[in-house]
N, C-alpha and C positions, 0 to 999 in steps of 0.2 A: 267292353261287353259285346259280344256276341247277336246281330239282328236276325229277330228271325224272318223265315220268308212270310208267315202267315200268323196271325191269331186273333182270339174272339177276345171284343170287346165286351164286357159288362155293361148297363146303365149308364156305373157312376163314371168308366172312363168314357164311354162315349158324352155322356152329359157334359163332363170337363176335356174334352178332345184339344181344345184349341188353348189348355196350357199345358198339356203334356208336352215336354221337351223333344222335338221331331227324335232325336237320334234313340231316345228311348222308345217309339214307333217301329211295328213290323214292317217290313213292306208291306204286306197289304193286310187291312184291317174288314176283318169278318163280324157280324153282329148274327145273333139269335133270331128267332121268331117273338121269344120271350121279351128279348130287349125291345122291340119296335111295338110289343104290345104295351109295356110300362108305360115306353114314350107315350102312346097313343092317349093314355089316361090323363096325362101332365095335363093337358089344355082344359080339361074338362075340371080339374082338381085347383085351378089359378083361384087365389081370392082375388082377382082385379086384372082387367082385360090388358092392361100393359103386359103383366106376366103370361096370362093365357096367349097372348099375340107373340111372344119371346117363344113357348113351348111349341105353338103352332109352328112356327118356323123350322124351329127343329126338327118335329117331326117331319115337316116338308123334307127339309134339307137329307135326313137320312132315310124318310121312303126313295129318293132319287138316287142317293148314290150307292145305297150296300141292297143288295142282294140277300135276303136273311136266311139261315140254314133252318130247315123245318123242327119240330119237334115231329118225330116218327118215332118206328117201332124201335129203333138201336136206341133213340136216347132215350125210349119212354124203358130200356132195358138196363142202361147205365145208372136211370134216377133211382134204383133199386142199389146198388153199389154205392152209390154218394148215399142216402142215405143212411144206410146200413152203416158206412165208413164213418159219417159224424154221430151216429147215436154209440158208436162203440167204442166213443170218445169221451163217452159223460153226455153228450151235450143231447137236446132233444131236435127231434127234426118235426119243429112246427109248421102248423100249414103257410102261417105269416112268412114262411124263409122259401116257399117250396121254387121262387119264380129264381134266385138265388140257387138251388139245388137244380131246377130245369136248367141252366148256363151251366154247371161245371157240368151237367151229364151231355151238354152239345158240347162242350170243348171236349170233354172224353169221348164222344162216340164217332167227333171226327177227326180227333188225334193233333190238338190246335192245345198251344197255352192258351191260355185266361187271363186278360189286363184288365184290374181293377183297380179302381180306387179306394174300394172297402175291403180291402185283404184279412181283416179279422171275421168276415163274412164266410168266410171259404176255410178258416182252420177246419183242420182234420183231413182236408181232404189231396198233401200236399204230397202221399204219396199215391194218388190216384190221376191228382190234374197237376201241371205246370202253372204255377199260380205267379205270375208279374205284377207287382202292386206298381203303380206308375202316377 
C-alpha cells in the first residue's frame, strides 16, 4: 500500500494512535480544530478521576504536538457538500453527527484523506473525501 505524505486524523484514530500499525500511518499526521475540541470534553465527561487523568493527558499530549487546521470559511463551504452528499444517500445529517461532517469538510477543503476508526460514520461520502479506516 501506498503511504501518504499527509492526512487528517479523526477522534477515534487519534484516540487509538498508539495501536494503529506505523506502516499504516502517513507521514505526517494532521488533526482538526473539531478533533481537539472532542478531546477537550473527554476529561470533563470521565466517571472517575483515573479516566479523567488518562483523557487529560491526551489532550495535553496532542495540544503539544499537532497544530490543528481551523474550521474557516472553505470548510464552513465544504460542510454544505458533505452534507448534501450524505442526505442524498437516504441517510439524515443529524446535528448529533455534525463534528463528524465538520472532519470530512476539513479533510475536503484541505485536500487530505481522512483516517478513522469509525469508517461507517463517513459512508456516503467516499466519493467526496479519501476515507482510510485504520
Amino acid at each position: 500500500m501506498k503511504r501518504n505524505s499527509a492526512g487528517l486524523f479523526d477522534t477515534s484514530a487519534i484516540i487509538d494512535l498508539e495501536v494503529i500499525p506505523e506502516e499504516r500511518l502517513p507521514d505526517q499526521i494532521v488533526i482538526s480544530a473539531i478533533t481537539l475540541a472532542e478531546l477537550a470534553i473527554g476529561p470533563h465527561m470521565a466517571s472517575d478521576a483515573r479516566e479523567r487523568a488518562r483523557r487529560q493527558r491526551r489532550l495535553q499530549y496532542v495540544e503539544t504536538t499537532y497544530d490543528p487546521l481551523p474550521v474557516d470559511a472553505s470548510v464552513a463551504r465544504e460542510y454544505g457538500v458533505v452534507a448534501a452528499a450524505v442526505m442524498a444517500t437516504g441517510r439524515t445529517a443529524h446535528r448529533r453527527r455534525a463534528f463528524d461532517f465538520l472532519v470530512a469538510a476539513t479533510a475536503r477543503a484541505n485536500e487530505l484523506p481522512l483516517y478513522t476508526r469509525s469508517a461507517p460514520d463517513f459512508a456516503g461520502l467516499e466519493d467526496l473525501v479519501e476515507i482510510i479506516a485504520v
